[in-house]
C-alpha positions, 0 to 999 in steps of 0.5 A: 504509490502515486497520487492522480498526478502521478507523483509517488507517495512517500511514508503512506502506511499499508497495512494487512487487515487482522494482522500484525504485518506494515509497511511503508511506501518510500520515497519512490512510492515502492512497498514490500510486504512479505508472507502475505496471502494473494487475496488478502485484504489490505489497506492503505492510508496517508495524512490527507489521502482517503484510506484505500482498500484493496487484496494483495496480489503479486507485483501488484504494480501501481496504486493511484 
């Protein structure tokens, strides 16, 4: 997770859409979430920061 600077987001929340599976970003802005579907809609939310919507996928890579 990076902001439009490219500075990591720590402690931003992503969370897969109708189930009980969270996670959240580190101090570098890395996540992992296991047993997700490719395709599944996830979201991802911080304090001051628009909710973003996107679909898992493998090594998704970077999220701006």
């Amino acid at each position: 997770m990076q902001d439009a600077d490219g500075s990591a987001l720590e402690g931003a929340t992503i969370k897969v859409v109708g189930k009980n599976l969270l996670a959240k970003s580190s101090n570098d802005g890395t996540f992992k979430l296991a047993n997700v579907s490719a395709g599944a809609p996830i979201e991802i939310s911080l304090i001051g920061f628009k909710t973003f919507k996107t679909n898992a996928k493998p090594n998704i890579g970077i999220i701006k």
